[in-house]
C-alpha positions in Angstrom: 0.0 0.0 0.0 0.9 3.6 -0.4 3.1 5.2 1.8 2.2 8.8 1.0 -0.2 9.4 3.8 2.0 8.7 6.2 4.8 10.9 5.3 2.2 13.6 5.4 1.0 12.9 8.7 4.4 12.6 10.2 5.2 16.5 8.3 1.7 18.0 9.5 2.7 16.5 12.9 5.3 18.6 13.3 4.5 21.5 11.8 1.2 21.7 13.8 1.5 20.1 17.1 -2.0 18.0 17.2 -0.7 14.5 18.7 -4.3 12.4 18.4 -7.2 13.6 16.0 -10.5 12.1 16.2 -12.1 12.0 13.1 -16.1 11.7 13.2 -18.0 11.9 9.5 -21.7 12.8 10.4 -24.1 12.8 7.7 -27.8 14.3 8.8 -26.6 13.5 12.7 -27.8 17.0 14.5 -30.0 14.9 16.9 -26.8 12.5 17.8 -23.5 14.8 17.3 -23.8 16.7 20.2 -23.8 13.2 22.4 -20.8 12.1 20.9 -18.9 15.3 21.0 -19.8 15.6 25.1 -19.0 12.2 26.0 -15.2 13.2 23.7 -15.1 16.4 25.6 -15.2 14.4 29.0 -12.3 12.0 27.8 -9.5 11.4 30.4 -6.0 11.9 28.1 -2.9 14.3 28.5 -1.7 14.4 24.9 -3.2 17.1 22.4 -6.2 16.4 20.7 -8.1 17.6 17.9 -11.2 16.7 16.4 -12.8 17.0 13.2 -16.2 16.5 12.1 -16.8 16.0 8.6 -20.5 16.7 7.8 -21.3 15.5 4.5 -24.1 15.8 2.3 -26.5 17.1 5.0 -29.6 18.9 5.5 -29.8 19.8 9.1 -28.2 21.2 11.5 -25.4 18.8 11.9 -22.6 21.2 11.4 -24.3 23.8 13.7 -24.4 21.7 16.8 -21.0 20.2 15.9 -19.8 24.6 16.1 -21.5 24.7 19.4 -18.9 23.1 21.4 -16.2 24.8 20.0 -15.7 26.7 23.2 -15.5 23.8 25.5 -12.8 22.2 23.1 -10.8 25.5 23.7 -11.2 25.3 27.3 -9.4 22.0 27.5 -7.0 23.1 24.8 -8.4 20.7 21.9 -8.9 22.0 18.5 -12.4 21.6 17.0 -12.8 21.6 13.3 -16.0 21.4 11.7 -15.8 20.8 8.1 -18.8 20.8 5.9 -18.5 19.0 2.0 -22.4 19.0 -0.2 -21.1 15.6 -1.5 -22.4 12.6 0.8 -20.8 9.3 1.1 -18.7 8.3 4.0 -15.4 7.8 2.0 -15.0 11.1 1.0 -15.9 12.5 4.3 -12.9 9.9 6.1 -10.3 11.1 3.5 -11.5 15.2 4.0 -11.3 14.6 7.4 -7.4 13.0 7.2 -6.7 15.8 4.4 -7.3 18.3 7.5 -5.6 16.2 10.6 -2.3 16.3 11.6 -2.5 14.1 14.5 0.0 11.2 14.3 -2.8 9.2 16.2 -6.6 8.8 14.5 -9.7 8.1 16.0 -12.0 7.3 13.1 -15.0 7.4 15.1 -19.3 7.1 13.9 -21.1 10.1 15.1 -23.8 7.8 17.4 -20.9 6.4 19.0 -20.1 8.1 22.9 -17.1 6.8 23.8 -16.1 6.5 27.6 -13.8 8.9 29.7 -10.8 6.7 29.4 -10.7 5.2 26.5 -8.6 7.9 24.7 -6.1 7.5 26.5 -6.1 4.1 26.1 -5.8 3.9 22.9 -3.1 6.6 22.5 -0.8 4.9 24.9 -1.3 1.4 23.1 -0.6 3.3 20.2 2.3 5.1 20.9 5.1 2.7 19.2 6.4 3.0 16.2 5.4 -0.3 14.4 2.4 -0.5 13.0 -0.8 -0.8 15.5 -4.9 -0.9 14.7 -7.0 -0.4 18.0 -10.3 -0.4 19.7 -12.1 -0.4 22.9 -14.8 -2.9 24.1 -17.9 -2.6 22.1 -20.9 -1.9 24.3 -24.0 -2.8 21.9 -27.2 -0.4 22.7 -30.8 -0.7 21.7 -34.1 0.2 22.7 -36.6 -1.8 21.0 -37.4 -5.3 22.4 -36.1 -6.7 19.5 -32.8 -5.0 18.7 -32.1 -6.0 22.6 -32.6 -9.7 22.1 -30.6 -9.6 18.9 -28.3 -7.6 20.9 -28.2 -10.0 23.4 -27.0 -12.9 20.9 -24.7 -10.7 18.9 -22.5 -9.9 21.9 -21.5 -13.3 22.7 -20.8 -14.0 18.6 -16.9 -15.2 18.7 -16.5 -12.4 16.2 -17.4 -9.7 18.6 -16.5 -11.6 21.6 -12.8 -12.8 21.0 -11.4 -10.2 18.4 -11.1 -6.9 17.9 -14.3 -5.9 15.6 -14.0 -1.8 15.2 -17.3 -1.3 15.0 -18.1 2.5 15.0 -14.7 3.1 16.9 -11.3 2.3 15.2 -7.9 3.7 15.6 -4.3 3.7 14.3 -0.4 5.1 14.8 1.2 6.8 11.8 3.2 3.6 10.7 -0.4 1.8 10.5 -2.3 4.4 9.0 0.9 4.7 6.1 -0.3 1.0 4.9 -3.2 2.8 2.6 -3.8 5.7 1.1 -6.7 6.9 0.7 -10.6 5.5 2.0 -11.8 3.8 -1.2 -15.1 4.0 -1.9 -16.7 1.0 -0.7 -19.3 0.3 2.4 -17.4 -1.5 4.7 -14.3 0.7 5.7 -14.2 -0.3 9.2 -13.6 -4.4 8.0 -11.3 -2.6 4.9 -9.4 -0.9 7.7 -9.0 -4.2 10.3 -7.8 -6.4 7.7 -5.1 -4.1 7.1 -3.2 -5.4 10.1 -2.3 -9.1 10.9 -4.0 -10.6 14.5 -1.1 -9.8 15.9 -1.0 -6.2 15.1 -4.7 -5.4 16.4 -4.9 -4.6 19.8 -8.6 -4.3 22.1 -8.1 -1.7 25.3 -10.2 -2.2 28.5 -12.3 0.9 27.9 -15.6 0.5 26.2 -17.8 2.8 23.7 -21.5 2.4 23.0 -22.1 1.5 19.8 -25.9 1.4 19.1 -27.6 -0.6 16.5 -30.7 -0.6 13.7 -33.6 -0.7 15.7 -36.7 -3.1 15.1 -37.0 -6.6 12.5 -37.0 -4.4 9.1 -33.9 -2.4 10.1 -31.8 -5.0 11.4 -32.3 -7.3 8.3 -31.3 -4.2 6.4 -28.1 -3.3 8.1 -26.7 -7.0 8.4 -27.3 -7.1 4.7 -25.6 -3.8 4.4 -22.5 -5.5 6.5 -22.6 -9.0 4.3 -22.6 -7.3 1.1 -19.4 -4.9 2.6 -17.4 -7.6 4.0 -18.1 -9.5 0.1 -17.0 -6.1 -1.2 -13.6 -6.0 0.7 -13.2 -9.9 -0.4 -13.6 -9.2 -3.9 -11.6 -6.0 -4.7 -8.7 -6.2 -2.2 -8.6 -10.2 -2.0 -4.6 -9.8 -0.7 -6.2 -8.7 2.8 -8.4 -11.6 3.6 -5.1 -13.3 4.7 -5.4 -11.0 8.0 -9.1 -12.2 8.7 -8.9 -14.1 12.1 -13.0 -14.7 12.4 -13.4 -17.2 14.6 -15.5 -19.9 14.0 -18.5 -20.1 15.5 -19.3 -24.1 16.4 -23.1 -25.4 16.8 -22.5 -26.5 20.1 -22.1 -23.1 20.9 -24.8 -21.9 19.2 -26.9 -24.8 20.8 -26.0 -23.3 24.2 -26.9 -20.3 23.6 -30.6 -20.8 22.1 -31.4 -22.7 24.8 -30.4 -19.9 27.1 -31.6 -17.1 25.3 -34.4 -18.4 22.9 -36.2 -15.4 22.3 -33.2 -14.0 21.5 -31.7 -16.5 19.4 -34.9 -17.3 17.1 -34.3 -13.4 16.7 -30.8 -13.1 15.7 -31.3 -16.6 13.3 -34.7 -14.9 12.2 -32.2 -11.9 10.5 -29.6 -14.5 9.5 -32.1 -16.3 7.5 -33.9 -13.3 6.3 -31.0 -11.9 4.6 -30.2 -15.1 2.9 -33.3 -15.0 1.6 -34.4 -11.5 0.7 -31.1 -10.4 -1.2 -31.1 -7.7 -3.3 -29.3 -4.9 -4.8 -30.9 -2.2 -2.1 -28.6 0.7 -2.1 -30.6 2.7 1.0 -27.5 1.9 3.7 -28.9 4.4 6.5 -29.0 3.2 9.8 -32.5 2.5 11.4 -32.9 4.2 14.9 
């Protein structure tokens, strides 16, 4: 991969001073931007920080709330950036928001995610080497509805989730790692495009957890776990030289015996999805997320 990037990073670094930038692309996310932003503002780290939110393509007041806690960045000494492109499409806003950083640290984070106080600083210390590092913090799942809990329920104790370091909503890297591509392509799935840039070996889970919250109700979930099987086939098919670093565990039927008789409800749920998406695929291009 191109090593471009990283050369920048390393000059904007120390012509600018930032040490960790958080990166957060929010498209149509005035209702949930503000969250996210206080739970950063609260975080427990002594290196600078920056953050940039990259809102793209929307129509409310995303960019607006973002500005509003522009002072209470200052008052901790963090640099707030608020960027705003009229093109949507997460890609582009991930590689406008690393056009603008210069922290040799970044926090690609989703704009619904809060993170908790401490978890960037974990992930800046684990990150501070010089070889190349991926990171994330321990994925709390959220819902509301009934039914996005039971599935939630299930999906936590998945061996993906469970035993590896997933990224969901919430991954970071040092400069070395981040010099291993150049720029976001465009494809759905950047977070698994982004993990299976780095062996097992290289990924490393910190003790601090996020909330990461998921579709809510039957329709939305089917829609989003279609959305993530058709981005993780994506990845497969145009950068096949990466699924070498794919470490998904398997997930055995007496395990998944064990837990339908513990959870059934929740189970027939989660399978319910599973088998719903097998069934029901199509070329739907509508990837929002369901709340």
């Amino acid at each position: 991969m191109g090593t471009g990037v990283g050369r920048d990073m390393d000059q904007e670094h120390q012509s600018r001073g930032a040490d960790l930038s958080v990166i957060v692309p929010a498209s149509n996310e005035a209702a949930l931007i503000g969250g996210c932003l206080k739970a950063l503002l609260t975080s427990r780290i002594s290196v600078p920080v920056e953050v940039i939110v990259v809102a793209n393509g929307c129509v409310d007041d995303t960019a607006l709330v973002a500005r509003s806690f522009a002072g209470q960045a200052a008052e901790r000494g963090w640099r707030l950036q608020v960027i705003e492109r009229a093109e949507g499409g997460k890609p582009g806003a991930l590689n406008a928001g690393d056009a603008a950083a210069c922290g040799a640290i970044r926090v690609y984070l989703d704009a619904d995610v809060t993170v908790t106080p401490d978890l960037l600083g974990q992930l800046a210390t684990v990150l501070d080497v010089a070889v190349p590092r991926y990171a994330s913090g321990q994925v709390d799942i959220a819902a509301t509805t009934v039914i996005s809990r039971a599935y939630a329920r299930i999906w936590r104790r998945v061996p993906f989730m469970r035993d590896v370091v997933p990224g969901c909503g919430l991954f970071a890297v040092n400069a070395a790692g981040r010099a291993r591509w150049g720029g976001f392509p465009g494809i759905i799935a950047d977070d698994v495009f982004v993990r299976l840039q780095f062996a097992p070996q290289e990924r490393f889970g910190v003790p601090a957890a996020y909330r990461w919250p998921i579709a809510e109700g039957m329709r939305n979930l089917i829609k989003v776990r279609r959305r993530q099987n058709a981005g993780v086939a994506e990845v497969a098919a145009r950068f096949p030289g990466l699924i070498r670093n794919e470490d998904k565990p398997a997930f055995p039927a007496a395990d998944k015996l064990r837990i339908a008789l513990g959870d059934p409800l929740g189970f027939l749920i989660y399978a319910g999805v599973a088998l719903a998406v097998k069934l029901t695929r199509r070329s739907d291009q509508d990837w929002s997320r369901g709340r």
